[in-house]
PDB file with one MODEL, atoms N, CA, C and O in Angstrom:
MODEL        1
ATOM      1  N   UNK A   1     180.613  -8.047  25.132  1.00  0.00           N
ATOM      2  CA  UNK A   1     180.713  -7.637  26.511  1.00  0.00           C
ATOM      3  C   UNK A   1     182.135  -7.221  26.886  1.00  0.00           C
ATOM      4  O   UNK A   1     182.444  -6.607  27.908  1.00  0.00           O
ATOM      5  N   UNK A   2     182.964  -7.641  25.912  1.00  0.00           N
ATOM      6  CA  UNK A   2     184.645  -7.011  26.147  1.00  0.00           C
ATOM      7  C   UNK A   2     184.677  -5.854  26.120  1.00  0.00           C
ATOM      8  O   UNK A   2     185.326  -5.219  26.952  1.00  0.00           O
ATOM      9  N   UNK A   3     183.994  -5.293  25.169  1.00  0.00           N
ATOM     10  CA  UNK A   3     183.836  -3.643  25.479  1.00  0.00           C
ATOM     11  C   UNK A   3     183.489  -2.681  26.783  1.00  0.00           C
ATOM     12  O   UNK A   3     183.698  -1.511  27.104  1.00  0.00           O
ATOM     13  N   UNK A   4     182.795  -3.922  27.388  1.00  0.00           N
ATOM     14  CA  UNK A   4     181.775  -3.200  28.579  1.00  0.00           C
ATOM     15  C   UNK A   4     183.040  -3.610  29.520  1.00  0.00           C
ATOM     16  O   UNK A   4     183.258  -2.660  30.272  1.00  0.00           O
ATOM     17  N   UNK A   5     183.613  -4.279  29.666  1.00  0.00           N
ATOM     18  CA  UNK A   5     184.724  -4.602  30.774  1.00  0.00           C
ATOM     19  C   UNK A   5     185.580  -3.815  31.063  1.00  0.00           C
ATOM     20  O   UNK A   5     185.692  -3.284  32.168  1.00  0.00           O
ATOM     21  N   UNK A   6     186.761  -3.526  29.485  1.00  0.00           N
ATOM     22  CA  UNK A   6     187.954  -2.979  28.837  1.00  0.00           C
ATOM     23  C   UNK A   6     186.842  -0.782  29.394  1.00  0.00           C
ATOM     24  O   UNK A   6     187.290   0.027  30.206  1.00  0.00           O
ATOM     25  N   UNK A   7     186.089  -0.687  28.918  1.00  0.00           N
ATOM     26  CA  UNK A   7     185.786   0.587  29.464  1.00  0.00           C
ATOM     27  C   UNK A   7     185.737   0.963  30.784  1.00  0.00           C
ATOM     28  O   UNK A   7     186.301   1.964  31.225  1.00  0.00           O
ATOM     29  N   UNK A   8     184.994   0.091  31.512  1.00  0.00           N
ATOM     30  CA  UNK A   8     184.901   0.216  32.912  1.00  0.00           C
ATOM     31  C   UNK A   8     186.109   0.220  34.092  1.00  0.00           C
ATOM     32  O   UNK A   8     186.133   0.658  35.242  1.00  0.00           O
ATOM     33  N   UNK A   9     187.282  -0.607  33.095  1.00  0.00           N
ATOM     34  CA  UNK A   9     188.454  -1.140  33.877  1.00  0.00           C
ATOM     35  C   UNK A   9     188.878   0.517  33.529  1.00  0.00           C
ATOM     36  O   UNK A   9     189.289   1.195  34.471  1.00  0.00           O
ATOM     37  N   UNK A  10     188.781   1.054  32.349  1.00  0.00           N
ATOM     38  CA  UNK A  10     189.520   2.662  32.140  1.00  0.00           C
ATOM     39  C   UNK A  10     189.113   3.241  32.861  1.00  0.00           C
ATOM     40  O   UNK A  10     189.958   4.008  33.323  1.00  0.00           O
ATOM     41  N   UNK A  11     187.881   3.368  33.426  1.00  0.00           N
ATOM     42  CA  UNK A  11     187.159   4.613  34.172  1.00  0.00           C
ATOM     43  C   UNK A  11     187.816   4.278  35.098  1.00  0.00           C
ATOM     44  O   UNK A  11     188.766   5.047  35.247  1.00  0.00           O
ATOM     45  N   UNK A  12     187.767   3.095  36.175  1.00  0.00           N
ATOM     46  CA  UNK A  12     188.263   3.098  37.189  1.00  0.00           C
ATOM     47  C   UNK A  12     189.453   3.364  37.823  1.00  0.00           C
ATOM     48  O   UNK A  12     189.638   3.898  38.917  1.00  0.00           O
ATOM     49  N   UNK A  13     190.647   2.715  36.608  1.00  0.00           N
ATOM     50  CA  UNK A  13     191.520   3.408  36.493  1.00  0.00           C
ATOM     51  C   UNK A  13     191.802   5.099  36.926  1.00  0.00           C
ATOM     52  O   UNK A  13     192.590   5.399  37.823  1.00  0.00           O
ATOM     53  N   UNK A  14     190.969   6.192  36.077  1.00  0.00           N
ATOM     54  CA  UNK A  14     191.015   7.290  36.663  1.00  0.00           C
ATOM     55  C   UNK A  14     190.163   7.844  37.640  1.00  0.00           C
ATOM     56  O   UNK A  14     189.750   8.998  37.758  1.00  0.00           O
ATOM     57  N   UNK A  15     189.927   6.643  38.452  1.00  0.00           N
ATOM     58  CA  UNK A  15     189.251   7.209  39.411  1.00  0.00           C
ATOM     59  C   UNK A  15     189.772   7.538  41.007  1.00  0.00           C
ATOM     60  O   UNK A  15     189.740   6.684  41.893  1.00  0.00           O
ATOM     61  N   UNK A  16     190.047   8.328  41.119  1.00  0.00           N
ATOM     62  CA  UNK A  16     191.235   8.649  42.165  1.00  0.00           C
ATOM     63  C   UNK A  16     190.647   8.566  43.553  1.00  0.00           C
ATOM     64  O   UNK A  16     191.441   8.793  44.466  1.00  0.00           O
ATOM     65  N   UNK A  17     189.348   8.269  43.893  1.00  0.00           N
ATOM     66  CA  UNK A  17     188.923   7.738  45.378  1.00  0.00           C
ATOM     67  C   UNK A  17     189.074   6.274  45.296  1.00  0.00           C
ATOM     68  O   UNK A  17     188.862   5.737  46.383  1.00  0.00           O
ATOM     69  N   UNK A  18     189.331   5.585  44.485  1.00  0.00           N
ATOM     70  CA  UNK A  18     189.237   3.833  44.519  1.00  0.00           C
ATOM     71  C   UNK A  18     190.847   3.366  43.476  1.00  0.00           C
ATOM     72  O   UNK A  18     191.190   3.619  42.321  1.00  0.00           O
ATOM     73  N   UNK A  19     191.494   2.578  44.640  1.00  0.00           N
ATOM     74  CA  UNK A  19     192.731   1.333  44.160  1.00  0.00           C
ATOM     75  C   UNK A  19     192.167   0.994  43.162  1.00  0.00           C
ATOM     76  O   UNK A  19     191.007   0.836  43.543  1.00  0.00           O
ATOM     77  N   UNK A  20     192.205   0.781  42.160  1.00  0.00           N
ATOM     78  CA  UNK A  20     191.588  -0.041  41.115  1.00  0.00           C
ATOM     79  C   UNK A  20     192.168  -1.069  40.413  1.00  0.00           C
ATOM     80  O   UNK A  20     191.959  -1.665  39.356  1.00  0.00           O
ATOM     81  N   UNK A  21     193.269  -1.112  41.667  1.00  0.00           N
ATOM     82  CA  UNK A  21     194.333  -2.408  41.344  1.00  0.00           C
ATOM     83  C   UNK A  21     193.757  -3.713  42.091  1.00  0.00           C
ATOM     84  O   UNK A  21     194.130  -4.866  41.878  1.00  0.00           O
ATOM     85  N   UNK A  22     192.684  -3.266  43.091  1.00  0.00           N
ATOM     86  CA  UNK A  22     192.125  -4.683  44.219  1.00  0.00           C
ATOM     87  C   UNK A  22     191.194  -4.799  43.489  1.00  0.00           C
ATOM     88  O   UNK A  22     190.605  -5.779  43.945  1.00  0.00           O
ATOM     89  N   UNK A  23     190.434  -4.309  42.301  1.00  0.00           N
ATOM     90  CA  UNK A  23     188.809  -4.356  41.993  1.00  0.00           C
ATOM     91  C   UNK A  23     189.154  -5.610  40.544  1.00  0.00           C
ATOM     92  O   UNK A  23     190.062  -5.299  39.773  1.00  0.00           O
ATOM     93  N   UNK A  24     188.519  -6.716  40.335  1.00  0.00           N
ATOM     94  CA  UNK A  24     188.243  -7.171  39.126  1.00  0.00           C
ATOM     95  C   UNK A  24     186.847  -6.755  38.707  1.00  0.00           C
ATOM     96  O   UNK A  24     185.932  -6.392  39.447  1.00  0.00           O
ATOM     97  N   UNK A  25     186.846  -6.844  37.709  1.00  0.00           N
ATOM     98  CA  UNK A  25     186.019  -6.697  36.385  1.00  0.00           C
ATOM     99  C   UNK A  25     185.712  -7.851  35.738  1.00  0.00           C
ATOM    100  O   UNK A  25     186.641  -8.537  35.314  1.00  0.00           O
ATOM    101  N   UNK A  26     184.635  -8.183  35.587  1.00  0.00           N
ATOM    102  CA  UNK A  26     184.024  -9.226  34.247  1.00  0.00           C
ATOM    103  C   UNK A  26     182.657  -9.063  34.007  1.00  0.00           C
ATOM    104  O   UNK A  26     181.873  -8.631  34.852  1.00  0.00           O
ATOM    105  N   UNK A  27     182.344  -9.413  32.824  1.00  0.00           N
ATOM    106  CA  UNK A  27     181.153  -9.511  32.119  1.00  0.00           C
ATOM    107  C   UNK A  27     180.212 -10.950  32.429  1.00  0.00           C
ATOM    108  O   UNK A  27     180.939 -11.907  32.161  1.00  0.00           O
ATOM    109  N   UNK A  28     179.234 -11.290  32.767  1.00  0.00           N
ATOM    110  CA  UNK A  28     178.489 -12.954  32.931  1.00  0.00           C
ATOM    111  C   UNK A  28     177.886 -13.022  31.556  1.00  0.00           C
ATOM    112  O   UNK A  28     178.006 -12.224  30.626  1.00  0.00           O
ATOM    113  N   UNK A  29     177.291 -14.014  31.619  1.00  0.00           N
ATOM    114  CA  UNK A  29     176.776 -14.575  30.042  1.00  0.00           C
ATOM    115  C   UNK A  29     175.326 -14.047  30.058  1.00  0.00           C
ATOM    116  O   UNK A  29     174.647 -13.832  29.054  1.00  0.00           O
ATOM    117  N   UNK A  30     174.897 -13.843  31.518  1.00  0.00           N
ATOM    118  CA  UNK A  30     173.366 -13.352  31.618  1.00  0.00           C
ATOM    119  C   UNK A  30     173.574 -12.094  31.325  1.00  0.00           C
ATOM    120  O   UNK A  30     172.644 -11.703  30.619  1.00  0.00           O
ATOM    121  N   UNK A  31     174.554 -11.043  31.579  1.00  0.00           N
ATOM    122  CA  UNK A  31     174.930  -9.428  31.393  1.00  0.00           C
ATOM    123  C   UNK A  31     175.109  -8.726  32.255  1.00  0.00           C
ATOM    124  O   UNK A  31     175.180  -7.500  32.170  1.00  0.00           O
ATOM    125  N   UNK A  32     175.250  -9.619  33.583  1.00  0.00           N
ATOM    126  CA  UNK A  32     175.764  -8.646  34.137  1.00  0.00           C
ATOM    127  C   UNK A  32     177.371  -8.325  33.995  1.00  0.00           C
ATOM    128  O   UNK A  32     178.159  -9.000  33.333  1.00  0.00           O
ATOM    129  N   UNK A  33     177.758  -6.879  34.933  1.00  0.00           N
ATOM    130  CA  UNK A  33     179.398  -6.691  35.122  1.00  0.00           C
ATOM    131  C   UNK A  33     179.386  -6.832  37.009  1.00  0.00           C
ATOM    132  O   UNK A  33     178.789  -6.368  37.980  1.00  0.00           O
ATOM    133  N   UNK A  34     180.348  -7.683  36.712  1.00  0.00           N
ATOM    134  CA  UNK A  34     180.822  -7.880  38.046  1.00  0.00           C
ATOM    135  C   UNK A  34     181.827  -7.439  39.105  1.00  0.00           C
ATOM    136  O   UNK A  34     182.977  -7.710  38.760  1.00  0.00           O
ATOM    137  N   UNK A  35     181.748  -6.922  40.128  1.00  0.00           N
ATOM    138  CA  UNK A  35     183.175  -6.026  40.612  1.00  0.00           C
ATOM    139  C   UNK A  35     183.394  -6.977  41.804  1.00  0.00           C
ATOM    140  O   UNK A  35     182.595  -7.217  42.710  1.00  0.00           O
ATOM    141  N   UNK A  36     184.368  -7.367  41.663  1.00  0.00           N
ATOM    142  CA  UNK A  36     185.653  -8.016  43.194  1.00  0.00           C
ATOM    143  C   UNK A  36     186.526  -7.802  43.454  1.00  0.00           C
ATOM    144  O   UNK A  36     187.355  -7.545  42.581  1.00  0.00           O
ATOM    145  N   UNK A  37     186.829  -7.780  44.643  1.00  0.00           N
ATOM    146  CA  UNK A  37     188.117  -7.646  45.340  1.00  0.00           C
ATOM    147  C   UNK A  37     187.861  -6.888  46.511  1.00  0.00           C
ATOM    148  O   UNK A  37     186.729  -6.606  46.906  1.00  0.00           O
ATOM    149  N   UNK A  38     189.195  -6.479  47.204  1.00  0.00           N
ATOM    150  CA  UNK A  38     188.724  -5.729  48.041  1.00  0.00           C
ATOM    151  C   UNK A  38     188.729  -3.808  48.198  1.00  0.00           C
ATOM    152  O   UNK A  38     189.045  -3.069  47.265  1.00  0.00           O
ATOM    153  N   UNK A  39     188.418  -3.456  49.211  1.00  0.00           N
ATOM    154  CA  UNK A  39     189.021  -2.037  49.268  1.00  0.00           C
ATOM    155  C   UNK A  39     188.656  -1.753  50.761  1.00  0.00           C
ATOM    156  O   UNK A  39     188.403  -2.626  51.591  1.00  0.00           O
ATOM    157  N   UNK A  40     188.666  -0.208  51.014  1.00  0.00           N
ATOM    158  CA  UNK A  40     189.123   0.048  52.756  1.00  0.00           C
ATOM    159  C   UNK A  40     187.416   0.618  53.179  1.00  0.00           C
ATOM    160  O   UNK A  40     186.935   0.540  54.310  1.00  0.00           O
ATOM    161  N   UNK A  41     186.965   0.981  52.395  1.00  0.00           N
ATOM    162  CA  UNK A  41     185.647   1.339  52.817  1.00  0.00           C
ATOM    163  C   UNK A  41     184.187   1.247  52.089  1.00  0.00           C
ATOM    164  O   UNK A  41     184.307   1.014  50.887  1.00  0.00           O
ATOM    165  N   UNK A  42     183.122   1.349  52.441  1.00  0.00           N
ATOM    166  CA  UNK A  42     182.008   1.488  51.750  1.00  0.00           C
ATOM    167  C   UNK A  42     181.535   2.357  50.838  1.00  0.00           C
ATOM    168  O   UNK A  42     180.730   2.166  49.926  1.00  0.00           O
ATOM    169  N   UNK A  43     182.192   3.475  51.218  1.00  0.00           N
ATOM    170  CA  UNK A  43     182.414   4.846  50.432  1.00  0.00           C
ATOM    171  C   UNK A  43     183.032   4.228  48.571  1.00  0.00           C
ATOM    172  O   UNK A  43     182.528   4.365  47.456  1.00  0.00           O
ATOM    173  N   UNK A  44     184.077   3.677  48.973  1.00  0.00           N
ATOM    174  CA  UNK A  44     184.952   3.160  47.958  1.00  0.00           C
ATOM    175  C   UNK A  44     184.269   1.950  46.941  1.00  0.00           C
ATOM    176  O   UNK A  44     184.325   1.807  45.719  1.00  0.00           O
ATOM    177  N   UNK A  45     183.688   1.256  47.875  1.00  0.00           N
ATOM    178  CA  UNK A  45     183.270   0.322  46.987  1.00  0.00           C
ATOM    179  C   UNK A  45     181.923   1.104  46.629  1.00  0.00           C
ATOM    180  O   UNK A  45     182.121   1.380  45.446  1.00  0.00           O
ATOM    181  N   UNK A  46     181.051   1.464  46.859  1.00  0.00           N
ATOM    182  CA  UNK A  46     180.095   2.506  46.626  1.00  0.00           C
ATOM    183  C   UNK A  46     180.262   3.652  44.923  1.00  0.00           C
ATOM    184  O   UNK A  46     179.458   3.885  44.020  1.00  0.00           O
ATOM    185  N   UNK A  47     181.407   4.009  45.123  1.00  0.00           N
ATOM    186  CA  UNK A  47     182.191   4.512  44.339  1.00  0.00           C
ATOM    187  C   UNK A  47     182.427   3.625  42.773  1.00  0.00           C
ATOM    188  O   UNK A  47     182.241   4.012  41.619  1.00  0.00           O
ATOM    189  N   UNK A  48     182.934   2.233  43.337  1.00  0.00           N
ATOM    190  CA  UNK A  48     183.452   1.502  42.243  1.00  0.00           C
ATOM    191  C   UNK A  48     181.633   1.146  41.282  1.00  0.00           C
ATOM    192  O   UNK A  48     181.345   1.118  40.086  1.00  0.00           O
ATOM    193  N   UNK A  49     180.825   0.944  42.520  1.00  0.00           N
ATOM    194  CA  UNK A  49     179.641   0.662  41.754  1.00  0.00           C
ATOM    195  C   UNK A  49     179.098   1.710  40.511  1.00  0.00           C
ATOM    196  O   UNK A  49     178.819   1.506  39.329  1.00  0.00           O
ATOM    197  N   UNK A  50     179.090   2.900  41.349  1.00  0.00           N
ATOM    198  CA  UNK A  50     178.722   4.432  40.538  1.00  0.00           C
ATOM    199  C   UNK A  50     179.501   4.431  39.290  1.00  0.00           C
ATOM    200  O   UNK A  50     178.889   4.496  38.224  1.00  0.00           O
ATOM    201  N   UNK A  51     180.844   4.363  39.308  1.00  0.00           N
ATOM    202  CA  UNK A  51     181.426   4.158  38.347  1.00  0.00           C
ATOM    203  C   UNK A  51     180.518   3.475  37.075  1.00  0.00           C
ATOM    204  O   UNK A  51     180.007   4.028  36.102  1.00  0.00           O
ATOM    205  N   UNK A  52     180.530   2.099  37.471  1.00  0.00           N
ATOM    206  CA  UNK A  52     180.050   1.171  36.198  1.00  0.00           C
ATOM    207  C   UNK A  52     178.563   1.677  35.722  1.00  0.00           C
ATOM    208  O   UNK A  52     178.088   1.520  34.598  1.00  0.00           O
ATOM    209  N   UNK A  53     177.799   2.468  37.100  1.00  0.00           N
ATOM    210  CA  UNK A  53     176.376   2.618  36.075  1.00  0.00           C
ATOM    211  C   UNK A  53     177.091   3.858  35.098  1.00  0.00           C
ATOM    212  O   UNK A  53     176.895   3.685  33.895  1.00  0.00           O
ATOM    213  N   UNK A  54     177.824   4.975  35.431  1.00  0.00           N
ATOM    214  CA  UNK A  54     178.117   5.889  34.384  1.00  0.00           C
ATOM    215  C   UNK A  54     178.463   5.156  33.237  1.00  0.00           C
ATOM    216  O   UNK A  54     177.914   5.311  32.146  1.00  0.00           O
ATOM    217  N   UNK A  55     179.586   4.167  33.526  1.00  0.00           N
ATOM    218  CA  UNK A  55     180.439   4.083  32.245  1.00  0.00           C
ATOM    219  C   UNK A  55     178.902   3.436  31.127  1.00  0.00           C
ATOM    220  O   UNK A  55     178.578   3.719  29.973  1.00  0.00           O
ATOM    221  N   UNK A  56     178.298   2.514  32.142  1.00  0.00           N
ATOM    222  CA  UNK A  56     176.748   1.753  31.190  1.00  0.00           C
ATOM    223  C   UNK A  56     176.124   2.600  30.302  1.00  0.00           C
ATOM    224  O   UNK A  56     175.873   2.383  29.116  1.00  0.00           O
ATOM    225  N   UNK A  57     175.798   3.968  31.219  1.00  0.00           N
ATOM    226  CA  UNK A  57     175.067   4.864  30.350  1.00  0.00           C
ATOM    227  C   UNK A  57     175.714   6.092  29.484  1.00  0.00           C
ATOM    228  O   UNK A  57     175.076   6.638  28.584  1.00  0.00           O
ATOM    229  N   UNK A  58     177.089   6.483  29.859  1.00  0.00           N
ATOM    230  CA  UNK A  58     177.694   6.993  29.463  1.00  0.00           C
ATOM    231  C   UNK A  58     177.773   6.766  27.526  1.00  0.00           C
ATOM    232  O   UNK A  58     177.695   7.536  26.569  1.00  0.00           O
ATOM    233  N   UNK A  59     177.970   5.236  27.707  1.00  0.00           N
ATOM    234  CA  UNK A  59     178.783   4.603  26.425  1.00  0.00           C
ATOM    235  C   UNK A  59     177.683   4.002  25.668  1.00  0.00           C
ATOM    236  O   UNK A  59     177.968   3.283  24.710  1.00  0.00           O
ATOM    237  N   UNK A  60     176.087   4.273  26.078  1.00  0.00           N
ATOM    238  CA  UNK A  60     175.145   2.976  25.183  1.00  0.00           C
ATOM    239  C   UNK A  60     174.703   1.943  25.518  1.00  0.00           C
ATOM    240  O   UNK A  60     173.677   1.308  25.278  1.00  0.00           O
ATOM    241  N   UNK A  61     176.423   1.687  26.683  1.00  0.00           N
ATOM    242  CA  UNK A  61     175.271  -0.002  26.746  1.00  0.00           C
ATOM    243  C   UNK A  61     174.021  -0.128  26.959  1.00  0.00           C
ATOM    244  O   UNK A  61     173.362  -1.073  26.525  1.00  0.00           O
ATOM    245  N   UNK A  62     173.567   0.800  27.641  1.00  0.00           N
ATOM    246  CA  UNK A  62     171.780   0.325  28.547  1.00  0.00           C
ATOM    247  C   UNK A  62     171.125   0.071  27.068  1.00  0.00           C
ATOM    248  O   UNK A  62     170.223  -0.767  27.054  1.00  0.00           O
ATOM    249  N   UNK A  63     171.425   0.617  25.965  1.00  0.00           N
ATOM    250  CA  UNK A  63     170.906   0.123  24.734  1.00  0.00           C
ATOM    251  C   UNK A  63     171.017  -1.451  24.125  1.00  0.00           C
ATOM    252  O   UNK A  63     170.414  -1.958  23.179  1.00  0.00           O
ATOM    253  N   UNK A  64     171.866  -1.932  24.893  1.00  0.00           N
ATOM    254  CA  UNK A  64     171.658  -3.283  24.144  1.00  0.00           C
ATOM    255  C   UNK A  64     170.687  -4.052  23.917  1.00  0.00           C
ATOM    256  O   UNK A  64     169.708  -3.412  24.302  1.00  0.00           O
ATOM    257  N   UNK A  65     170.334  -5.053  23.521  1.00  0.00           N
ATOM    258  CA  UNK A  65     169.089  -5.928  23.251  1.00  0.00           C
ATOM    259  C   UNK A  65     168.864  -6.502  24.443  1.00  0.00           C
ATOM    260  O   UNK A  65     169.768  -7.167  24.950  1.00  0.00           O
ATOM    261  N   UNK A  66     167.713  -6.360  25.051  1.00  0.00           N
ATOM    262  CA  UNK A  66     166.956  -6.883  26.092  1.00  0.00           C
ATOM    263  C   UNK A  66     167.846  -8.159  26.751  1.00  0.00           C
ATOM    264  O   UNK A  66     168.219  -8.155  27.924  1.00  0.00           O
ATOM    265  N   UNK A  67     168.101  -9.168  25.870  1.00  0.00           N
ATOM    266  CA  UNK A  67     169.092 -10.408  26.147  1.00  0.00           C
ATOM    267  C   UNK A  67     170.531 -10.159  27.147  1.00  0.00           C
ATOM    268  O   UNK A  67     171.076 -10.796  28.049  1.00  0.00           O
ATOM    269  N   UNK A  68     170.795  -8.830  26.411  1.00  0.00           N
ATOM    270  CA  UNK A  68     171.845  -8.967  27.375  1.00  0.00           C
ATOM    271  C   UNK A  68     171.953  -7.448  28.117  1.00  0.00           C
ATOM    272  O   UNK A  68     172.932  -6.717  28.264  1.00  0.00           O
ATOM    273  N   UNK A  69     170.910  -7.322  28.416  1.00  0.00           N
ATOM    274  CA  UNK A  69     170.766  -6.321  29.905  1.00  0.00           C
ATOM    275  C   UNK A  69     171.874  -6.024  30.726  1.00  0.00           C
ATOM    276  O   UNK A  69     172.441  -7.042  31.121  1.00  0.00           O
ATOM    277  N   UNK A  70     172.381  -4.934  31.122  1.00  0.00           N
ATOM    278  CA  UNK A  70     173.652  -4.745  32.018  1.00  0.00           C
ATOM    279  C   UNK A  70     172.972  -4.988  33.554  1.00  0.00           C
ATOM    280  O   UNK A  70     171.882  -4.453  33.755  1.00  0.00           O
ATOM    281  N   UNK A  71     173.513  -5.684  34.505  1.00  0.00           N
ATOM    282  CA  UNK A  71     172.889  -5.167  36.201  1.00  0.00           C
ATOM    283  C   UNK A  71     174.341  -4.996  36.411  1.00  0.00           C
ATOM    284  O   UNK A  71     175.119  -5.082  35.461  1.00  0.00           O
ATOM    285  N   UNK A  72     174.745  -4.754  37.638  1.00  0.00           N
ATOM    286  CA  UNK A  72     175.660  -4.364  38.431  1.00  0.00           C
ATOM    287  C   UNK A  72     175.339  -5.504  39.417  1.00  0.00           C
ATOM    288  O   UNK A  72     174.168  -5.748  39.708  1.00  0.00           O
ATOM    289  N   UNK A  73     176.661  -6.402  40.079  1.00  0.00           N
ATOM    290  CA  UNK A  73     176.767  -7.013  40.924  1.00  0.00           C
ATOM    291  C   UNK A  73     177.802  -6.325  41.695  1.00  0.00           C
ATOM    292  O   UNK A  73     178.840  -6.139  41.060  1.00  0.00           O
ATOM    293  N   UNK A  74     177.790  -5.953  42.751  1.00  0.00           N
ATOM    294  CA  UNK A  74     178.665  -5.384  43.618  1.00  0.00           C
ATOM    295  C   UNK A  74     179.291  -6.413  44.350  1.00  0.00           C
ATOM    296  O   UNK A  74     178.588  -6.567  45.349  1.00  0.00           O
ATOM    297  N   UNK A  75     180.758  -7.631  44.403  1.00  0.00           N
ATOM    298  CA  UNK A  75     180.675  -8.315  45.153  1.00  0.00           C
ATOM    299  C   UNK A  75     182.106  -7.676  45.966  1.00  0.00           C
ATOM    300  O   UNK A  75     182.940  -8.291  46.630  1.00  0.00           O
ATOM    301  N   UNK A  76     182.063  -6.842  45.776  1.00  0.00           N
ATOM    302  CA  UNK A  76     183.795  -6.309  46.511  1.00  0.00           C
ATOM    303  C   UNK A  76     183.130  -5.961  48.382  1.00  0.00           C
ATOM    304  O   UNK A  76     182.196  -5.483  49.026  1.00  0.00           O
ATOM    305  N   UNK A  77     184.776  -6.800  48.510  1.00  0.00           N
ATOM    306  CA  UNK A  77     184.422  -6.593  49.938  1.00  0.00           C
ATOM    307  C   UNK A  77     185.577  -5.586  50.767  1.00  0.00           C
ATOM    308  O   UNK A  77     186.575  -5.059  50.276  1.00  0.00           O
ATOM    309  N   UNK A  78     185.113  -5.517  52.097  1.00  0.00           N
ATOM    310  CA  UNK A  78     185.477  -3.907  52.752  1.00  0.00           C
ATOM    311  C   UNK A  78     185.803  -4.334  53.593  1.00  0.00           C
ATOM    312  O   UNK A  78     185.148  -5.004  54.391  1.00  0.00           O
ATOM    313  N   UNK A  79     187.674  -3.850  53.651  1.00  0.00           N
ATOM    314  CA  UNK A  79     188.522  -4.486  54.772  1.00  0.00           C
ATOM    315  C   UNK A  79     189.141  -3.335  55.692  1.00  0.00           C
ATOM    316  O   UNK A  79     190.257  -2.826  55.591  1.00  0.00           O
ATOM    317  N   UNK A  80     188.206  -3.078  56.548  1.00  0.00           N
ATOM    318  CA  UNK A  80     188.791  -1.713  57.517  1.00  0.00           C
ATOM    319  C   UNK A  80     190.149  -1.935  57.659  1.00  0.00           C
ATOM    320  O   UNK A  80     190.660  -0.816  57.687  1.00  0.00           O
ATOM    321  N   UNK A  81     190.849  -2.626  57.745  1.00  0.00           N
ATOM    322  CA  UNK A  81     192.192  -2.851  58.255  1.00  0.00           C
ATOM    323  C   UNK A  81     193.203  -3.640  57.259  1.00  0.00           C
ATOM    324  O   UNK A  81     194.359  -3.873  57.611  1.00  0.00           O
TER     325      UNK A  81
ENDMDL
END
């Protein structure tokens, strides 16, 4: 699942609508990837989500063995101010 993290943290990186300095990244033991922190809008965190399904299907993962299934947990939160 280090793979699935270490990629996603790159994409976001070049992703020039989202800080990707407020967002963490991790993998759970069930499979999902997890995104936290904060950012300024819904748009953005919206964004950070889209991200991770590309990088999922982009790279294979959705191929992994049933066991460890990718979901997306979106837990980043949105600080107008």
């Amino acid at each position: 699942m280090k793979a699935v993290t270490e990629r996603v943290k790159e994409e976001l990186l070049s992703e020039v609508h989202i800080n990707r300095c407020l967002i963490e990244v991790e993998c759970s033991s069930e499979g999902d990837v997890i995104l936290r922190g904060q950012v300024s809008s819904f748009y953005q965190k919206q964004m950070a989500q889209e991200t991770v399904k590309r990088v999922i299907k982009a790279n294979g993962f959705s191929n992994l063995p049933q066991q460890m299934i990718l979901n997306v947990r979106n837990e980043i939160q949105v600080n107008w101010f």
